[in-house]
C-alpha positions as CSV (number, residue, x, y, z in Angstrom):
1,X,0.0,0.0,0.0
2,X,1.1,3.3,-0.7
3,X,2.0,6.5,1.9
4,X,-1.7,8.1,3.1
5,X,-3.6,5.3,1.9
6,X,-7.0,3.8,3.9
7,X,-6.4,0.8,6.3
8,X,-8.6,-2.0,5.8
9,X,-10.9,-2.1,8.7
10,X,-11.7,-5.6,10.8
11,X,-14.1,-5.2,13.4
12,X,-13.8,-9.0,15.3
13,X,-17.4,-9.2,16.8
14,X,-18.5,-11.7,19.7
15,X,-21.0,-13.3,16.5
16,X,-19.7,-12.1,13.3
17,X,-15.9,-10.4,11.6
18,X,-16.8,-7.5,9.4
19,X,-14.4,-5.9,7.1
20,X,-15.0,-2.3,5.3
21,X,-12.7,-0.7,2.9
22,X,-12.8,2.6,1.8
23,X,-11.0,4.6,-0.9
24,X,-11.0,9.0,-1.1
25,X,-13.1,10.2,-4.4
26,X,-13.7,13.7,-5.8
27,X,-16.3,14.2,-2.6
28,X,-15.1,12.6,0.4
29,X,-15.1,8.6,0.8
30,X,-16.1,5.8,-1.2
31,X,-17.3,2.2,-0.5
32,X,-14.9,-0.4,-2.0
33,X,-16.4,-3.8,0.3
34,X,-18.5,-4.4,3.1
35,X,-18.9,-7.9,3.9
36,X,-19.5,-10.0,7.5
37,X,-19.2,-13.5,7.9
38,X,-21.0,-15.3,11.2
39,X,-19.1,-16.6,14.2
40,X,-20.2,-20.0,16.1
41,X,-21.7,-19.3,20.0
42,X,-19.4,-18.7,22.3
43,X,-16.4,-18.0,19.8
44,X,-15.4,-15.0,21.2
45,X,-17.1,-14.2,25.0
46,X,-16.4,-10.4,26.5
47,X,-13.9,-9.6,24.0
48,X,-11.9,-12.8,24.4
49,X,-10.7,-15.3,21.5
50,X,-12.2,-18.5,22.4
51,X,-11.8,-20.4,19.5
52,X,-9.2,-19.0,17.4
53,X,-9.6,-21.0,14.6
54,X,-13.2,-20.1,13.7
55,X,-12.0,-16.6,13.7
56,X,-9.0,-16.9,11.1
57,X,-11.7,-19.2,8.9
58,X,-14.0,-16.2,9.1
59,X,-11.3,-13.6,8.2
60,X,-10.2,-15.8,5.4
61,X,-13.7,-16.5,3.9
62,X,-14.3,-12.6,3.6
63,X,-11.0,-12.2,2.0
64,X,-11.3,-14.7,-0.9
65,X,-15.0,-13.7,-1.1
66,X,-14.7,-10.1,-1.7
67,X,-10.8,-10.5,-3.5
68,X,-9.5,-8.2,-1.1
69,X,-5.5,-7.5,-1.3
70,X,-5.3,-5.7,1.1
71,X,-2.9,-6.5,3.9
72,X,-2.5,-3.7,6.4
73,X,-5.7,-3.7,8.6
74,X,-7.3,-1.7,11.7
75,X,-8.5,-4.0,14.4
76,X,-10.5,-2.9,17.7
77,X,-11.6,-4.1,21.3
78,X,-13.6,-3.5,23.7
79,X,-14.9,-5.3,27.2
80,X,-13.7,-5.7,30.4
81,X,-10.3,-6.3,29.4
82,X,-10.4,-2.5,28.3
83,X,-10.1,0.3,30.9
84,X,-11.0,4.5,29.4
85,X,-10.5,6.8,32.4
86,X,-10.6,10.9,31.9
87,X,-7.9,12.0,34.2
88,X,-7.0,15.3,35.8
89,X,-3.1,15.7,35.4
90,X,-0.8,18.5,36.3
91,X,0.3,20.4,33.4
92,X,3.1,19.1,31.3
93,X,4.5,18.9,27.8
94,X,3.8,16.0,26.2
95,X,7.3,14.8,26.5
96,X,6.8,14.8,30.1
97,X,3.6,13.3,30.2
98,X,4.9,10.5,27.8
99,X,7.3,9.6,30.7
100,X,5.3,9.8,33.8
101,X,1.9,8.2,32.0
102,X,3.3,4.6,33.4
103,X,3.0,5.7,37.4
104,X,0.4,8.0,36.8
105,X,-1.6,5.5,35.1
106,X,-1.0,2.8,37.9
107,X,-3.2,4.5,40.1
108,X,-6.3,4.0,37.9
109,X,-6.2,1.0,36.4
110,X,-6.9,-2.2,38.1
111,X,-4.5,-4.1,36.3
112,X,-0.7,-5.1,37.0
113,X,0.7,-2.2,34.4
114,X,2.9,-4.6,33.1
115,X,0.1,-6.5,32.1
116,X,-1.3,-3.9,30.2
117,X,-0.5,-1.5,26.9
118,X,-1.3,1.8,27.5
119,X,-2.3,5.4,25.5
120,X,-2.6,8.7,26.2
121,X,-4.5,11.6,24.3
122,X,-5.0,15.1,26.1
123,X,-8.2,16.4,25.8
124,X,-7.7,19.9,27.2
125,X,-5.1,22.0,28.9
126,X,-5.9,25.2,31.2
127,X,-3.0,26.8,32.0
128,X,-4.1,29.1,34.7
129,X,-5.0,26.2,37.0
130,X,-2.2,24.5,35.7
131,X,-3.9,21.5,35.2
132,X,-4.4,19.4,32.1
133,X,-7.2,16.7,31.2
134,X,-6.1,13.3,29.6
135,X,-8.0,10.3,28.1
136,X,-5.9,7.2,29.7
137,X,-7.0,3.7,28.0
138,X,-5.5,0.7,28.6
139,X,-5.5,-2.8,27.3
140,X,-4.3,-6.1,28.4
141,X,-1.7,-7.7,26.0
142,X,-2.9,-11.1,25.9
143,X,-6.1,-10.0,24.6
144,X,-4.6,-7.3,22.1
145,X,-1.8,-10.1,21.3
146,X,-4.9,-12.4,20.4
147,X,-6.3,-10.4,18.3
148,X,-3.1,-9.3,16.3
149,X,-2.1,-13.2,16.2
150,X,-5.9,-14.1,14.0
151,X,-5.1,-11.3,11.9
152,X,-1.5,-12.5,11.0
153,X,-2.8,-16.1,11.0
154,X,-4.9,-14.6,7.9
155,X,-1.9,-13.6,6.1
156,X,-2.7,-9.6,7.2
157,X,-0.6,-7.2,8.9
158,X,-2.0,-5.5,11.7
159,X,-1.2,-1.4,12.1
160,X,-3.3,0.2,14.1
161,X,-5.2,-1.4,17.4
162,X,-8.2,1.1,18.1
163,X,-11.1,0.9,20.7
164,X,-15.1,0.5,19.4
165,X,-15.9,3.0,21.3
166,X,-13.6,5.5,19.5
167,X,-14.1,4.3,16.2
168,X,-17.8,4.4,16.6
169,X,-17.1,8.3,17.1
170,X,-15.2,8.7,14.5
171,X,-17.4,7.4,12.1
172,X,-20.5,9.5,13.8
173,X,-18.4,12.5,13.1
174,X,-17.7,11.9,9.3
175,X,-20.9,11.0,8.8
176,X,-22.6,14.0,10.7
177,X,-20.2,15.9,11.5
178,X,-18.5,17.6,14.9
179,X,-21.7,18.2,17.3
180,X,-21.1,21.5,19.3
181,X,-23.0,22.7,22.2
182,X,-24.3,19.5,22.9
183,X,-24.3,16.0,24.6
184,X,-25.3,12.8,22.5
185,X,-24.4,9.1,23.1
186,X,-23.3,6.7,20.7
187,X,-25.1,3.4,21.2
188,X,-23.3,-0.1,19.8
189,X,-25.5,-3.0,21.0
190,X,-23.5,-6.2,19.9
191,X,-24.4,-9.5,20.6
192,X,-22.4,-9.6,23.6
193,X,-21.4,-6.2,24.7
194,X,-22.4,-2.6,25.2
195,X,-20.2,0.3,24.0
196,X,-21.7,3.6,25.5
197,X,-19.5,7.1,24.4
198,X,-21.0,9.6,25.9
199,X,-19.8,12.6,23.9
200,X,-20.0,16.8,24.9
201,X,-18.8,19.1,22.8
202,X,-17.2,16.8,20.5
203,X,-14.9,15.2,23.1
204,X,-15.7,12.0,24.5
205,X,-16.5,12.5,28.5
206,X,-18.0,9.0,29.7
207,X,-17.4,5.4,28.0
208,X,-18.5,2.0,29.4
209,X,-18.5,-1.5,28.0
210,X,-21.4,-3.9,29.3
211,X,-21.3,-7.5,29.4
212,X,-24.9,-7.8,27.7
213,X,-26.7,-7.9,24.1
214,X,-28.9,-9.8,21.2
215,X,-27.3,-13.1,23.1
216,X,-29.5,-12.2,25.5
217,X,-32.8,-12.0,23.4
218,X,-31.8,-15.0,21.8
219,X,-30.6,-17.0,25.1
220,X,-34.3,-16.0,26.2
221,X,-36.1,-16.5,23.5
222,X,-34.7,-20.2,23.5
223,X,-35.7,-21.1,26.7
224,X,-39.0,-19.2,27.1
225,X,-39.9,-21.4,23.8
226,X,-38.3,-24.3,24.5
227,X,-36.5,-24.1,21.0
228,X,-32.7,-24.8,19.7
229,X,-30.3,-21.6,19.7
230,X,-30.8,-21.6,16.0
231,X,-34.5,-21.3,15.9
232,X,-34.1,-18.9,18.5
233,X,-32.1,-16.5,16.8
234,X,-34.0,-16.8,13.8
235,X,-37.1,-15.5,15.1
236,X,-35.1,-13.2,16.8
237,X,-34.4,-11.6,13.9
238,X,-37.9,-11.9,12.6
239,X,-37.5,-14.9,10.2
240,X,-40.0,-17.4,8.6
241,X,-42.1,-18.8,11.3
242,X,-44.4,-21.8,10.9
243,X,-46.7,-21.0,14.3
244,X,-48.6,-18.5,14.1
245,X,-48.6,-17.8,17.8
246,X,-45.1,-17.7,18.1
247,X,-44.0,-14.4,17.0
248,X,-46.4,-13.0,19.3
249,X,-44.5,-15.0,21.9
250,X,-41.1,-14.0,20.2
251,X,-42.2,-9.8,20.5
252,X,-43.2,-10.6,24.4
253,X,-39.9,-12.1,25.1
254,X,-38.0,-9.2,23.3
255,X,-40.0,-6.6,25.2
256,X,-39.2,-7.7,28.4
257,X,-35.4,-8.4,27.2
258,X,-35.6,-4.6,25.5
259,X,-36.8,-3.4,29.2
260,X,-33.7,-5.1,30.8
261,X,-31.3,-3.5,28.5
262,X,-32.3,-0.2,28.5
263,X,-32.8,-0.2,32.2
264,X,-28.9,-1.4,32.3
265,X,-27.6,1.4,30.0
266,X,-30.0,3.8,32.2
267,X,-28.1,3.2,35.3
268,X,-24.8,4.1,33.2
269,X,-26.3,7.5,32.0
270,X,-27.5,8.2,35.9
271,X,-23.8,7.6,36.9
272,X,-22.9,10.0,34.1
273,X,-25.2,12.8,35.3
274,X,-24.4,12.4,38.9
275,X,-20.8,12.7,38.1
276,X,-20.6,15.6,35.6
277,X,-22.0,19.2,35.7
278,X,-23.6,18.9,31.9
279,X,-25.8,16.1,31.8
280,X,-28.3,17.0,29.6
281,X,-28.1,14.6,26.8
282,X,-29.4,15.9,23.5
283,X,-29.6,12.5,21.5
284,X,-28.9,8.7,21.2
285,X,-27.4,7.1,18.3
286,X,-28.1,3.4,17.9
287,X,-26.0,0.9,16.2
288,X,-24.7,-2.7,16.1
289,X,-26.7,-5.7,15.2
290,X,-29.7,-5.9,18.2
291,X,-29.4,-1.9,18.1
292,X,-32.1,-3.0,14.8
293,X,-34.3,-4.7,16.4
294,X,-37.2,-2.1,16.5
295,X,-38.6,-2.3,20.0
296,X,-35.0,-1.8,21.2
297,X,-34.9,1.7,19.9
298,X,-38.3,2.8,21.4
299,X,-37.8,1.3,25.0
300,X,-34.7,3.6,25.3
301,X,-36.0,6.2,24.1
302,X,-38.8,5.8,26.7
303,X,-36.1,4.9,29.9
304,X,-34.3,7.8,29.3
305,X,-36.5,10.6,27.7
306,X,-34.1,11.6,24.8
307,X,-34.8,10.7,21.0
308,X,-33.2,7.5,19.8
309,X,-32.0,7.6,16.2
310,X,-30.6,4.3,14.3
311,X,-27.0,5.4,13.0
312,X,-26.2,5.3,9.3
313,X,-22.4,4.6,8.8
314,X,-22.7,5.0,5.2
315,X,-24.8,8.7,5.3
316,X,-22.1,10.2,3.4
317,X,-20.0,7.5,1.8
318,X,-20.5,6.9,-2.0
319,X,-21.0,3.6,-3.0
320,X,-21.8,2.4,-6.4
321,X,-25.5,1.3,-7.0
322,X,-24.0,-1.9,-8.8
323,X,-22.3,-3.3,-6.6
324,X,-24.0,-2.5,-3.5
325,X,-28.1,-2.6,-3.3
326,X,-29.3,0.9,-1.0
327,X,-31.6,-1.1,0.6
328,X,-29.1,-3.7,1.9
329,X,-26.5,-1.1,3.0
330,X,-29.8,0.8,5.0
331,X,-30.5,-2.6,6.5
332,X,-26.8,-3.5,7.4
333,X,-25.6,0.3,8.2
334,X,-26.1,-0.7,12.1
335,X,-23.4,-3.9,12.2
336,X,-21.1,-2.0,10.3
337,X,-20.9,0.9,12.3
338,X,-17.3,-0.1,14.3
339,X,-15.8,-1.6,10.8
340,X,-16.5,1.9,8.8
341,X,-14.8,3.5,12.0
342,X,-11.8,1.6,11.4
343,X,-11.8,1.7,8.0
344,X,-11.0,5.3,8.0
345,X,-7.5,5.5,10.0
346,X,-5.0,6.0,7.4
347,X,-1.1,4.7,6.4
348,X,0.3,8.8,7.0
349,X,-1.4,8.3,11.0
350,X,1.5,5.7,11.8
């Protein structure tokens, strides 16, 4: 790949890899692939690699299937083994900072720091206090050594390790732009974790991960109906069904399932307001695969009294009409939320 060229983005999922590639044209960014490929249950449980294999098989099936040459790749996290934490520092340069980040940083992270990689970005300096805020976010190394090893195993060479919850902002801003003045959160249900950026001003000021998504709806589902997994997810996702009293049955189930998870990303917003002065949040964005499901959206909405809007990665990306049908990149846009985030760090960031 060339200087300044666009990284391929591979967003490792807890039930599916996605991979996005985008390319500059005359008027911003344009779609080259989009493409996902399932994972079995339980391959990959709160960010970790449980079954490596399935994973490279994945990575390599998108590969052939979409002819992508592409080596160099963005890859993300997210879950427990990941730890965001604003910080107040004194002022420094960031020279300074660069060397006293390691102690500083042990005081906030649970982890043995030699355990863990860790990065810095200052968000704001105010030199009459004489005081400096900084995004600390730390990673374990097994897990991020996981993740590079798949990649690798697929013949790819990862360059950049980011975090979902920052990739989901980034594609949120080139899509609509740096919000001023206001608050919004940026919403990626998965099937097995919760990324919540709360964002003010354009600067991220709250991120959590929770251990919860569509597994849940599907794990519940399951039992309620005393069906297999497959079934299960199925009407999940509002397939064929033979009964006709079953997908009433289905929409009780995800109703009650909805209730839980909003009332679960509710608590994290109330620990958000009670810990910052500006807590009026303006909007919720809503992606990742259960962020579709359509009583999802509205129970939210309800919990927490702000408008819930589904997120379209692809708002202003071009893609050619030929190769990709509108109506299926409208109906994926939500799953490929992190993977369009990743596809647009660049060769010239390194």
């Amino acid at each position: 790949m060339a200087k300044g060229k666009n990284l391929l983005g591979l967003d490792i999922g807890s039930s599916a890899v996605k991979v996005c590639l985008l390319k500059p044209v005359r008027k911003g960014l344009g779609l080259v692939v989009f493409d996902h490929h399932p994972l079995p249950p339980e391959a990959i449980v709160d960010g970790a690699l449980m079954d490596s294999s399935s994973v490279v098989d994945a990575i390599n099936q998108l590969l052939k299937r979409n002819k992508i040459r592409v080596k160099e790749v963005a890859l993300s996290v997210s879950g427990h083994s990941v730890i965001i934490k604003k910080i107040p520092l004194p002022l420094m340069t960031d020279e300074e900072l660069e060397q006293s980040i390691q102690w500083e940083a042990e005081q906030y992270i649970p982890f043995d720091i030699n355990d863990v990689y860790i990065d810095v970005d200052v968000l704001s300096r105010d030199p009459g206090q004489g005081q400096m805020d900084v995004l600390l976010v730390a990673a374990k190394k097994d897990m991020i050594n996981d993740y590079v090893s798949v990649a690798k195993e697929a013949g790819l060479d990862p360059r950049v390790v980011d975090v979902d919850s920052f990739c989901l902002q980034n594609m949120f801003e080139v899509n609509y732009g740096k919000v001023e003045d206001q608050t919004i959160v940026l919403l990626d249900i998965g099937a097995g974790t919760i990324n919540i950026n709360v964002v003010s001003n354009g600067v991220t000021t709250f991120t959590r991960d929770i251990s919860m998504g569509g597994n849940q709806f599907t794990e519940e589902i399951q039992k309620q109906l005393n069906i297999t997994y497959e079934e299960a997810e199925t009407y999940k996702r509002g397939g064929d069904a033979t009964d006709a009293v079953i997908p009433h049955e289905v929409e009780k189930v995800i109703q009650q399932v909805s209730e839980s998870v909003a009332g679960e990303i509710q608590r994290s917003l109330d620990f958000y307001a009670a810990t910052t002065a500006d807590s009026g949040i303006s909007r919720i964005y809503l992606s990742g695969g259960t962020g579709s499901i359509p009583s999802l959206g509205r129970i939210i909405s309800r919990t927490s009294g702000v408008p819930v809007e589904l997120i379209n990665p692809f708002r202003t990306i071009s893609a050619d009409d030929g190769k990709f049908n509108p109506q299926f990149l409208e109906s994926i846009g939500p799953v490929a939320a992190v993977s369009v985030g990743l596809a647009l760090r660049r060769t010239n960031e390194l």
